[in-house]
Structure formats: structure tokens, C-alpha cells
C-alpha positions as CSV (number, residue, x, y, z in Angstrom):
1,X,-11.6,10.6,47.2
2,X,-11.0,10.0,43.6
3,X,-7.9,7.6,43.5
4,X,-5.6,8.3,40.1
5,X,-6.2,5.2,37.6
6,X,-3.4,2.1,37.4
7,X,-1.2,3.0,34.4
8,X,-0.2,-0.4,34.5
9,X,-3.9,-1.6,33.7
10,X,-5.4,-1.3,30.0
11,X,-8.1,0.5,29.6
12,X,-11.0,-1.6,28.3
13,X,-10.9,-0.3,24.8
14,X,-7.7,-2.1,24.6
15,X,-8.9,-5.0,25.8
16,X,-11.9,-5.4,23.0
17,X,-9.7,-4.1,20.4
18,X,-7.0,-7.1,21.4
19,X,-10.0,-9.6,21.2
20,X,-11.0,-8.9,18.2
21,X,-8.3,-8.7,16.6
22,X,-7.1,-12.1,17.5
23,X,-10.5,-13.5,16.3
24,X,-9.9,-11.8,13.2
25,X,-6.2,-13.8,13.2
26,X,-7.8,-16.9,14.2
27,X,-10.8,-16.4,11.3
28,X,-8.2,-15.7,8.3
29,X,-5.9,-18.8,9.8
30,X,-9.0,-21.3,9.8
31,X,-10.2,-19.2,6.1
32,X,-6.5,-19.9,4.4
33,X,-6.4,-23.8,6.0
34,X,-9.6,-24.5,4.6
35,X,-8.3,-23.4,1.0
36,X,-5.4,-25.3,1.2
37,X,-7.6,-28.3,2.5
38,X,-10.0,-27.7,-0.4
39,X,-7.3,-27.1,-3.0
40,X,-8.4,-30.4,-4.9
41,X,-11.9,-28.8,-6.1
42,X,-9.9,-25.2,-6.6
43,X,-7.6,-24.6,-9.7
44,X,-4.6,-22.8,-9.0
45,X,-6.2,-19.0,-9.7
46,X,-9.5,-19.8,-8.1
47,X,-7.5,-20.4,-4.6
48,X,-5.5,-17.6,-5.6
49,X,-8.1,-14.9,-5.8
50,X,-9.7,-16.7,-2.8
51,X,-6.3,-16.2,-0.8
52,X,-5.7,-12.7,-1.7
53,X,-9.3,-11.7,-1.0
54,X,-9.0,-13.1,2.7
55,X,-5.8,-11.6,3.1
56,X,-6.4,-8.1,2.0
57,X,-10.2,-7.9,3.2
58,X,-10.4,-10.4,6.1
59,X,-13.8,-10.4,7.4
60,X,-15.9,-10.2,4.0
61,X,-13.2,-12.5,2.5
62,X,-12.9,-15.4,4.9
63,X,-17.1,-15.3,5.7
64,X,-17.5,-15.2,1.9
65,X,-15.2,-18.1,1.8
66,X,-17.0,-19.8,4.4
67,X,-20.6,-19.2,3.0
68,X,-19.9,-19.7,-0.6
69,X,-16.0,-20.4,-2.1
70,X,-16.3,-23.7,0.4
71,X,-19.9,-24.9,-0.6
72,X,-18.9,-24.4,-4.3
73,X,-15.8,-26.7,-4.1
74,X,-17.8,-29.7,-2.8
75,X,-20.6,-29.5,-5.0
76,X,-18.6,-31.6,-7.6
77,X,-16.8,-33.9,-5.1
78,X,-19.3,-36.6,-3.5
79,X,-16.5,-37.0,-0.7
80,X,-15.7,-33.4,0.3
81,X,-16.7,-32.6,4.1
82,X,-19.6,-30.6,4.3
């Protein structure tokens, strides 16, 4: 009645855990190419300390980024993308 389950198939646990980790990838990528885009309105240590934050706590670093390092960087420069 019960049939044994496919080894060859990952359980679904893997399968989230996969996801989300290539979202995180895909969130610190699109953080650390926004800093280097931005790098005009940064001085050297500020995209430094943004970098490191991002790389060594990814999801509060690149949503901080996101909600506040980019939105400071434009604030002086009229022609930064919003």
C-alpha cells in the first residue's frame, strides 16, 4: 500500500531552502551593483561599510541599503535615479 519515497526527488524543504537562498544571492548581487552605481554620492569608506554590511549580514544589509544608504546618496545629486 504505502509505496517507498523517490530518493532521487528532494524533499520540499530542500526545495524552499534552494529558493531562498538564490533570492538572497540575487538581493546582495542587485545590493553591491547599486553601490557601485551610486559610488559618485558615496566616499570610499561609506561604500565600504555599506559593502561589508551586505556581505556579512545580507538581508538587514542590502534592505537597509535599499531603504536608506540609496535614498541618502541622491539627496545631494538632482540627477541620481530615484
Amino acid at each position: 500500500m504505502d509505496e517507498p519515497p523517490n530518493l532521487m526527488m528532494p524533499a520540499t524543504y530542500d526545495i524552499v531552502w534552494s529558493v531562498v537562498v538564490v533570492l538572497v544571492i540575487v538581493l546582495v548581487a542587485t545590493s553591491l551593483i547599486s553601490i557601485a552605481r551610486s559610488a559618485k554620492g558615496l566616499t570610499a569608506s561609506q561604500a565600504l561599510v555599506w559593502a561589508l554590511l551586505i556581505i556579512f549580514v545580507p538581508i538587514i544589509g542590502a534592505v537597509a541599503w535599499f531603504a536608506i544608504g540609496r535614498r541618502s546618496t541622491s539627496n545631494g545629486n538632482p540627477d541620481a535615479d530615484h
